[in-house]
KEDREN-734340 format. One record per residue: x, y, z of N, C-alpha, C, CB in turn; residue in three letters. Coordinates in steps of 0.2 Angstrom, whole numbers, plus 5000, padded with zeros to 4 digits. Glycine has a CB too. Layout:
BEGIN
XYZXYZXYZXYZAla;...
***
This chain:
BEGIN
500449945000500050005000500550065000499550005006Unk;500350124996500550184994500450234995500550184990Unk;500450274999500050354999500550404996499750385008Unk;500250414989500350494985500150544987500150504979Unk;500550604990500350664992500450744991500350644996Unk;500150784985500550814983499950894989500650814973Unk;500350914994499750964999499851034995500050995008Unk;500151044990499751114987499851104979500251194990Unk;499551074976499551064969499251144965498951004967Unk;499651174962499451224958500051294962498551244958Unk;500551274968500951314970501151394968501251294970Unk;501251384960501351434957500851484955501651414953Unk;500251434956499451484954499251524963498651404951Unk;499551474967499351514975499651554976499351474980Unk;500451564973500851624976500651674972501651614975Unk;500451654966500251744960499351744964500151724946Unk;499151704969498551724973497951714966498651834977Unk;498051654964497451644960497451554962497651664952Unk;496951594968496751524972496451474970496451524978Unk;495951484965495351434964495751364962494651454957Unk;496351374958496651324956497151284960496851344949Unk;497251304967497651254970497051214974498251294974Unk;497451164973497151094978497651064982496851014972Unk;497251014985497650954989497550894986497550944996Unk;497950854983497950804981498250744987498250814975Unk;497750674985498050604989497850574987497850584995Unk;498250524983498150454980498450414985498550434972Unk;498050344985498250284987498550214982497650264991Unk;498750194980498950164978499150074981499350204977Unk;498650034979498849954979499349914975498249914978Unk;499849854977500149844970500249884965499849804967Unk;500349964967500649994962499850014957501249944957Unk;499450014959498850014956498350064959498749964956Unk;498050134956497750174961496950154962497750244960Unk;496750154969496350124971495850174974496550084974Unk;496450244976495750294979496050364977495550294988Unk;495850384975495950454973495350524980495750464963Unk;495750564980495550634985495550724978496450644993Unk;495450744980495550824979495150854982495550844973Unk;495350894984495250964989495251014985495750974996Unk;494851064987494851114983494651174988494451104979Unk;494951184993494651214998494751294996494951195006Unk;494951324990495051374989494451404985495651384988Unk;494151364980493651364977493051344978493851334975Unk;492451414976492151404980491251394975492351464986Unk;491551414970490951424964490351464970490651324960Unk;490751534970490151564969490051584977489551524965Unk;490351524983489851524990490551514993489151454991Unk;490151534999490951515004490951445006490951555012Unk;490551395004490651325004491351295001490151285000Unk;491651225003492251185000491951134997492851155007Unk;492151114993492251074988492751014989492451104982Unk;492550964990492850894990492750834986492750864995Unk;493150814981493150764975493550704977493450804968Unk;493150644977493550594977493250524971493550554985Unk;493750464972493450414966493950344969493750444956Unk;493550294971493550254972493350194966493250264976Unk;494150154964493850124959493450064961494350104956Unk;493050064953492550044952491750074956492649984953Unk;491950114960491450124961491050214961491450094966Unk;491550264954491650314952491750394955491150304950Unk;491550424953491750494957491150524959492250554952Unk;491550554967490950564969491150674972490750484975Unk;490750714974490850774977490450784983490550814972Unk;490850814987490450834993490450894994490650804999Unk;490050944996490050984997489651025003490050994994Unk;490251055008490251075014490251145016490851045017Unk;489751155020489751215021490251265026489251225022Unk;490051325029490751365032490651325042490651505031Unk;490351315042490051285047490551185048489051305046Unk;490451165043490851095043490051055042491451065052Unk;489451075039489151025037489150995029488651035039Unk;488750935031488950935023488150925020489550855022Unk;488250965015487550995010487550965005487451065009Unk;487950935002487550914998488250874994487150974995Unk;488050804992488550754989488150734984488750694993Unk;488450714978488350714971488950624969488850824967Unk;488550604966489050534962488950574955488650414962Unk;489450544952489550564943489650484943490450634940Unk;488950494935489050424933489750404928488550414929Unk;490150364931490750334928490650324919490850264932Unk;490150274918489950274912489750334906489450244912Unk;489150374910488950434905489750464903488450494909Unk;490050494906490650514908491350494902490750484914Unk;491250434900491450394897491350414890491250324898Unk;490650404890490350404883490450484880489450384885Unk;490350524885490550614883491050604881490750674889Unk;491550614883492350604880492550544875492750594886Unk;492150494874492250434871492650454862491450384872Unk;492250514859492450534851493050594853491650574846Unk;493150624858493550684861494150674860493550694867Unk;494650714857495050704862495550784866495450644858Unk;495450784872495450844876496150834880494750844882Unk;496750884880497150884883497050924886497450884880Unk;497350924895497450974901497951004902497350954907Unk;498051044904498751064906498751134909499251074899Unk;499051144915498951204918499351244916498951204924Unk;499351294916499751374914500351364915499551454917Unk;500651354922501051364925501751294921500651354933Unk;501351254921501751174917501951184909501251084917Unk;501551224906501451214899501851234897501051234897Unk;502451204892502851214888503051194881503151204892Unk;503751204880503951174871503751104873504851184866Unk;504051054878503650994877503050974877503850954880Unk;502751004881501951004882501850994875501451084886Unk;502151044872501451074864501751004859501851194857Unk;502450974861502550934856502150864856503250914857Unk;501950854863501550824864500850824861501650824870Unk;500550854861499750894856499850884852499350974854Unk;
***
């Protein structure tokens, strides 16, 4: 068993104070194999002073919680693994944050 743990993902976006885009990331890992995935998004707030928590349990898909300034939780959302699939299935979508993007990035596209 594995724990991956990157505590401020988007560093470069949180020091120029453009918070929405930093997270906390936590993968678990079995046999080398990821089994759970985290993100936090506590800076991000779409709009409310609520936090945002994303995780994905394989096989049994991603799911969102969302918590209010108080620590309850209001409201949790599953994303169908399948539909999900099928969106993206003709796509094809490359990610890349500002901060990483470079001449290898673009050689890659």
């Amino acid at each position: 068993m594995k724990v991956v743990i990157d505590p401020l993902d988007g560093t470069s976006s949180f020091i120029a104070k453009d918070y929405k885009v930093a997270t906390i990331l936590v993968g678990l890992l079995y046999k080398d194999k990821p089994v759970f995935g985290f993100v936090g998004s506590p800076f991000y707030s779409m709009d409310s002073d609520n936090i945002f928590l994303f995780f994905n349990l394989t096989n049994l898909g991603v799911y969102r919680i969302e918590i209010d300034t108080k620590g309850n939780i209001i409201q949790t959302k599953q994303f169908n693994k399948t539909s999900y699939k099928e969106k993206i299935k003709n796509s094809e979508k490359y990610i890349i944050s500002r901060s990483n993007y470079s001449s290898i990035s673009k050689k890659c596209i």
